[in-house]
Structure formats: C-alpha cells, structure tokens
C-alpha positions as a Markdown table, in Angstrom:
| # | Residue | x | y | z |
|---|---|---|---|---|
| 1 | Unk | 114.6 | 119.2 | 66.5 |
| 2 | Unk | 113.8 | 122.9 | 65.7 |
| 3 | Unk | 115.9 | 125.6 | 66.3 |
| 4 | Unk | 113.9 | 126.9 | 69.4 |
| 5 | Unk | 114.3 | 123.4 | 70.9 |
| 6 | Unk | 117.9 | 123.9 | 70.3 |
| 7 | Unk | 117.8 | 127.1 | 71.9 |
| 8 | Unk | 116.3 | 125.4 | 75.0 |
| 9 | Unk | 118.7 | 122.7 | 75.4 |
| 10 | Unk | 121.5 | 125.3 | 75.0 |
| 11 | Unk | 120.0 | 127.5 | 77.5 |
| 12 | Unk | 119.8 | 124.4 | 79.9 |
| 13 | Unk | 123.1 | 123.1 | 79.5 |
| 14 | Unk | 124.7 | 126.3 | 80.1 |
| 15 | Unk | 122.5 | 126.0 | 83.6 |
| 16 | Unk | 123.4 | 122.7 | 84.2 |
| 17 | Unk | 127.0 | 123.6 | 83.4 |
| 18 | Unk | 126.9 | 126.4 | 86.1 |
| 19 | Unk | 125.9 | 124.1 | 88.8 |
| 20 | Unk | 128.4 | 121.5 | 87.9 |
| 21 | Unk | 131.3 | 124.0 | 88.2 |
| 22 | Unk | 129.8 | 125.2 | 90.7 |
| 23 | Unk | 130.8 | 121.9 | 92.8 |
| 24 | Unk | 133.5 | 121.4 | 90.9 |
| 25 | Unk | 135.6 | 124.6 | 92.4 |
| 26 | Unk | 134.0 | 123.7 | 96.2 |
| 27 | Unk | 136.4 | 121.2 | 95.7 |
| 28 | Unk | 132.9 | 118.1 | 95.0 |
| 29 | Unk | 134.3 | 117.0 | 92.5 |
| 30 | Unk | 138.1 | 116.4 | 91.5 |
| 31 | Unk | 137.9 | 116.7 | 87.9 |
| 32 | Unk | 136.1 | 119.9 | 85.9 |
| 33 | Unk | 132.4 | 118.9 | 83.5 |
| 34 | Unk | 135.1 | 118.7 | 80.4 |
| 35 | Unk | 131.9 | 116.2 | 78.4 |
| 36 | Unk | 129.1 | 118.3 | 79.7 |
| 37 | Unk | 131.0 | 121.4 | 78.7 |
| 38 | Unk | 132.0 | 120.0 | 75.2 |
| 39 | Unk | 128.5 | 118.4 | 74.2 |
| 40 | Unk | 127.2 | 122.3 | 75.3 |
| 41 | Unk | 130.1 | 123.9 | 72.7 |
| 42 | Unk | 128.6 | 121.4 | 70.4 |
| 43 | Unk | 125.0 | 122.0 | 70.3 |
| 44 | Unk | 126.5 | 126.2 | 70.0 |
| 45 | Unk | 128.4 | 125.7 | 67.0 |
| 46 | Unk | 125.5 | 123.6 | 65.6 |
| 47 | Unk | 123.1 | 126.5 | 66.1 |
| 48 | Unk | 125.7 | 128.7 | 64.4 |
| 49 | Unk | 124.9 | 127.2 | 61.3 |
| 50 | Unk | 121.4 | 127.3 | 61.4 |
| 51 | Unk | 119.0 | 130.0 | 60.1 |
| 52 | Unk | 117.2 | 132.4 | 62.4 |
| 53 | Unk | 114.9 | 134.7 | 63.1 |
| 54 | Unk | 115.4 | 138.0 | 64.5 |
| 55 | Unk | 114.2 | 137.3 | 67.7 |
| 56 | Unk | 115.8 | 133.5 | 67.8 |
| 57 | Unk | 119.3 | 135.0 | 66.7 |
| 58 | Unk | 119.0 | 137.9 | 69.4 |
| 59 | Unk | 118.5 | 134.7 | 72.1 |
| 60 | Unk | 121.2 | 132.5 | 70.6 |
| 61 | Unk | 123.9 | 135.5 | 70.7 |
| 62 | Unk | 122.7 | 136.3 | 74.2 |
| 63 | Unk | 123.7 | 132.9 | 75.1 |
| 64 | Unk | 126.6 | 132.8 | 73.7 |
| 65 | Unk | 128.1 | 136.0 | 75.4 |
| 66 | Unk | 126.8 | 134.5 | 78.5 |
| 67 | Unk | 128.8 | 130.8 | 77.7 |
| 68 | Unk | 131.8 | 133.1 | 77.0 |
| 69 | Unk | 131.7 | 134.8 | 79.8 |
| 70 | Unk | 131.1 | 131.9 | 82.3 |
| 71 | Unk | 134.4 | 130.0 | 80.0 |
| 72 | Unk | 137.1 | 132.7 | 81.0 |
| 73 | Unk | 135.7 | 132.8 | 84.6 |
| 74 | Unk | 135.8 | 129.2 | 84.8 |
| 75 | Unk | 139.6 | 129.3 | 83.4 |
| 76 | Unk | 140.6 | 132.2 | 85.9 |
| 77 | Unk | 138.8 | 130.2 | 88.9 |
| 78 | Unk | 139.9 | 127.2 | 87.7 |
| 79 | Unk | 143.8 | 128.6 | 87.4 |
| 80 | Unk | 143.3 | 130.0 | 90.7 |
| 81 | Unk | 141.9 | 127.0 | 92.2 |
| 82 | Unk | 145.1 | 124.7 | 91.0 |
| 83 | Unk | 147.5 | 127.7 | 92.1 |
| 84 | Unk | 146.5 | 128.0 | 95.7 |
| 85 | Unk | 144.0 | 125.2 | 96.5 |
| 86 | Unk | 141.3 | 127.0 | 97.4 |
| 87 | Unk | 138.3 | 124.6 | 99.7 |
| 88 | Unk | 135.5 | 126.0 | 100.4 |
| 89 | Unk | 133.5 | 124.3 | 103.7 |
| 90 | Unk | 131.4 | 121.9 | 104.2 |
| 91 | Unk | 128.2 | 123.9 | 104.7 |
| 92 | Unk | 129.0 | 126.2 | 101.4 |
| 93 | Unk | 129.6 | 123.2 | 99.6 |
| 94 | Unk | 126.2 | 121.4 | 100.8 |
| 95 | Unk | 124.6 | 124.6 | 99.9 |
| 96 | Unk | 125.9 | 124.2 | 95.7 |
| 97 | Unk | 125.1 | 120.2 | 95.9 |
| 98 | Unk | 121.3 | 121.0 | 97.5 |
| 99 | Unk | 120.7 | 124.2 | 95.7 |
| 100 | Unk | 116.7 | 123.7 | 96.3 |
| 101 | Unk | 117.3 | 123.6 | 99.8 |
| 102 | Unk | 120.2 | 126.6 | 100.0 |
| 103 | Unk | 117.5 | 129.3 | 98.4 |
| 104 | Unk | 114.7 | 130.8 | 99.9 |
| 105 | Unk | 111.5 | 128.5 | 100.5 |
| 106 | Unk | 109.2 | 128.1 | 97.3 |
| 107 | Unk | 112.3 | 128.4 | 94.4 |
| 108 | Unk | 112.0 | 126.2 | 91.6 |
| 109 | Unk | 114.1 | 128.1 | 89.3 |
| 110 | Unk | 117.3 | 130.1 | 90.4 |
| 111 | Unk | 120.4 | 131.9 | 89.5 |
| 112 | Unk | 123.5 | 133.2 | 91.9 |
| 113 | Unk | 126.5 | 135.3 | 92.3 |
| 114 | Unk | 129.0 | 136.2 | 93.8 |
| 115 | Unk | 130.5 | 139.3 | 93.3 |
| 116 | Unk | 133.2 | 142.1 | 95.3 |
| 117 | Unk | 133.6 | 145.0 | 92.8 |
| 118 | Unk | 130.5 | 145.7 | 90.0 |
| 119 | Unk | 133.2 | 148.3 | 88.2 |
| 120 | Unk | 135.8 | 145.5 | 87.8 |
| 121 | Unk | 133.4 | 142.4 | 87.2 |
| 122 | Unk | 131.1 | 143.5 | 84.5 |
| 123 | Unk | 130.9 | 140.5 | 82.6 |
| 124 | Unk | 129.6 | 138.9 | 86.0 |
| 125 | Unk | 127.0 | 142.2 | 86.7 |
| 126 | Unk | 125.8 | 141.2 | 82.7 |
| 127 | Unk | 125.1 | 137.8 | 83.4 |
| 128 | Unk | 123.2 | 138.5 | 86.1 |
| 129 | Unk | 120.9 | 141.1 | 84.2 |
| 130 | Unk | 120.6 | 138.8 | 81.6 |
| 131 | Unk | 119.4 | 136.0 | 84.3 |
| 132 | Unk | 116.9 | 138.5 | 85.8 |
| 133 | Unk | 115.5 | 139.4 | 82.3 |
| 134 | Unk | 115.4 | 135.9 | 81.0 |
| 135 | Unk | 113.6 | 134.9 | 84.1 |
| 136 | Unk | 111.1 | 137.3 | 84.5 |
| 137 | Unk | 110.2 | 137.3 | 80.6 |
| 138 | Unk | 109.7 | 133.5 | 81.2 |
| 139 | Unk | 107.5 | 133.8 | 83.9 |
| 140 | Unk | 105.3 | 136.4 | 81.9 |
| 141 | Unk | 106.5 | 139.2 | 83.6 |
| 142 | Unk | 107.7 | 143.0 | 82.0 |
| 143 | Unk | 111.6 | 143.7 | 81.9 |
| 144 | Unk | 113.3 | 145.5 | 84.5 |
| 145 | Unk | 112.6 | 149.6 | 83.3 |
| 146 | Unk | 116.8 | 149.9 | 83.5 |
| 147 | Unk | 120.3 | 149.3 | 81.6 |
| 148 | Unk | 122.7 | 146.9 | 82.7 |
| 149 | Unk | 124.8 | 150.4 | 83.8 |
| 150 | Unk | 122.0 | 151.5 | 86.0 |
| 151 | Unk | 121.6 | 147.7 | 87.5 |
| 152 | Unk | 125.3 | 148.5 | 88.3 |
| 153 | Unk | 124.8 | 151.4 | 89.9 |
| 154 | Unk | 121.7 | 149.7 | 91.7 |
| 155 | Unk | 124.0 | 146.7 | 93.1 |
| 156 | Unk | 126.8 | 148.9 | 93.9 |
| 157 | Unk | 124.6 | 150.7 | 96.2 |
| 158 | Unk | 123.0 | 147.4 | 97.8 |
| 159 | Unk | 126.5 | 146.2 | 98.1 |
| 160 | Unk | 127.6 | 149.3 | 100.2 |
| 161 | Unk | 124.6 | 149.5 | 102.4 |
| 162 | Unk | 125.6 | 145.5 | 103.3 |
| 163 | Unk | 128.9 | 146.8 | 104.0 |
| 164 | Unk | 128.0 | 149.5 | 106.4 |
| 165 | Unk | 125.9 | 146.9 | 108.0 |
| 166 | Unk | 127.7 | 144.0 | 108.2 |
| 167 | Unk | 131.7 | 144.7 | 107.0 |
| 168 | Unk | 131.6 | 142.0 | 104.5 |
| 169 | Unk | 133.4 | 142.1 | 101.3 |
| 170 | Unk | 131.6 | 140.1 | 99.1 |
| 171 | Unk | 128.2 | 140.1 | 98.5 |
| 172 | Unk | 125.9 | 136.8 | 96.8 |
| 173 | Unk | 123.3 | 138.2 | 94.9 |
| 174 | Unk | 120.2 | 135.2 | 93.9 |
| 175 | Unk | 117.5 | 135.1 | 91.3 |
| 176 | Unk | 114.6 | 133.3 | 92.1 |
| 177 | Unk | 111.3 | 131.9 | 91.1 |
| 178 | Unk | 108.4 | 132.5 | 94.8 |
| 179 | Unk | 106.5 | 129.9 | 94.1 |
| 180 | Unk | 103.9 | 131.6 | 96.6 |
| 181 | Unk | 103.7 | 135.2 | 95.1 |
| 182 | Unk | 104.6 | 133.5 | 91.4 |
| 183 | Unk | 106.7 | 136.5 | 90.3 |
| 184 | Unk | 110.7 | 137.1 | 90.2 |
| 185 | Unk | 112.6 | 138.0 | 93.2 |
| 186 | Unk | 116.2 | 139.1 | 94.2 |
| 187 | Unk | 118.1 | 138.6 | 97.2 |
| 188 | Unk | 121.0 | 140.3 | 98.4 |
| 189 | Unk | 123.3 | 139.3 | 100.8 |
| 190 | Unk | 126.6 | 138.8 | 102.8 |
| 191 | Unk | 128.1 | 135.5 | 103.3 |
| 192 | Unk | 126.4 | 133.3 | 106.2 |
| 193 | Unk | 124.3 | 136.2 | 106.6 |
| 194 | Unk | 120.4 | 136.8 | 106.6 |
| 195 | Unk | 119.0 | 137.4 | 103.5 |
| 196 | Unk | 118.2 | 140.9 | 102.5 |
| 197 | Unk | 115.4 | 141.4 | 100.0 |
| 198 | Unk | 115.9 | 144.1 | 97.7 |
C-alpha cells in the first residue's frame, strides 16, 4: 500500500470515526467505537514511520491535529455524557443514523458542527476550515481567500445574525458536496430551524 493510500484510509477512518461517535453520544449506541478508533491510531502511528514528501507530510500532520482534536472532544463529551446522561431525541438521532437524508438534497460528501462560542472552541472552528479546504481542494476547487482567524470572525458574525433572528444558542454549521451545481457549499443554522445558506 503506498503512503498516499495510507493517507486515504486515514482520512476515512477519521470520517467514519466521526459518524460513529456521532451516534454513539445520541445515546445509538451503548458502548464508544474503542476497535474502529484503535485500528485508526494504528494506521497513524504506522504513517509516522514512513517517509514523506512535503506535500504528503503537510496532509498526514493535518490529520493528525484534526484526530487530536476530535480525541479530547470525544473524552470531554464522552465525560459529560457519563456525568449527566445526556439523550438527545429521536428525530436528532435519526438525523446522525441517516446522515444522506438529514443534509440538503444532492450531498454525497458532508461534514457538521456544532458549535456556541468560536472564541472558546477553536479547535472545533479549525476543523471545520480544514473540512472546507480539504473538500473544496478535492472537488477541484480554489481555497477559501481567508485564515482560519478571519473564518472565525466570519462564523461569529453568521452566528449573531441567527441569534437576532431566531434566539438560539447554538448554531450547526454543514459542509457539503451539491451534487446539482457540483461545487462546495456551507449551511448555517439554528437547531430545528430552516437552513440558512451562507
């Protein structure tokens, strides 16, 4: 397998990773993905030994910052989630089993998340940019002409206009592949609320 093959299967089982404690903490499943999780540390520290290229090392550290970021939020939700039992309902938690059916019409690859405060969650803002980047690069597209600080700023302001609008704390944010217009798309919005392009 080369190391770019490696790079992919690390990539997707950080994705499929996401999803699975995604339904993990809706309460889907009783038990956290402990064997997808380790098989995904294993194919990382593999890749650490391995020679790269500039451009394959630059990937493989971008996914690891991204692993270690999703591993402290997982411990933190899944602390919080053992501390006071949080369930979500039934139609959120239909909506992180169906995924293709939860995003807009025409997605076949997506990315979401949740998030109150952009100045305190940072590490959640970077993934996000790093989603958005990876995404659009994949589809062929240019990178976004601003710094994770300015797609702060810019989700920050998104986030306060939903506020004026519709008093809701926390706001979902989705990357998405439109099948129709083939080019990247993100969606802002409020919980249980319409979706608001931006």
């Amino acid at each position: 397998m080369t190391i770019d093959e490696q790079l992919n299967r690390f990539d997707e089982g950080l994705r499929k990773l996401t999803i699975e404690y995604d339904i993990f903490l809706a309460g889907g499943k009783k038990v956290p993905p402990n064997n997808l999780r380790f098989q995904t540390d294993q194919i990382m520290k593999r890749l650490m030994e391995e020679r790269m290229n500039f451009a394959q090392r630059f990937r493989f550290n971008q996914l690891v910052a991204k692993f270690s970021v999703y591993k402290d939020l997982w411990r933190r939700q899944t602390q919080d989630r053992e501390e006071k039992g949080v369930l979500r309902s039934e139609e959120e938690l239909v909506s992180l089993t169906r995924p293709e059916q939860a995003e807009p019409s025409g997605t076949r690859d997506y990315f979401r998340e949740v998030i109150q405060d952009p100045s305190s969650e940072k590490g959640k803002v970077l993934v996000l940019y790093q989603e958005l980047q990876g995404m659009r690069l994949r589809n062929g597209e240019k990178k976004l002409k601003m710094d994770v600080d300015q797609f702060k700023d810019m989700i920050s302001q998104k986030m306060h206009q939903l506020r004026e609008k519709q008093k809701h704390e926390n706001m979902e944010l989705v990357v998405f592949l439109d099948q129709e217009t083939q080019k990247v798309k993100m969606v802002a919005r409020a919980a249980r609320s319409r979706n608001l392009k931006s």
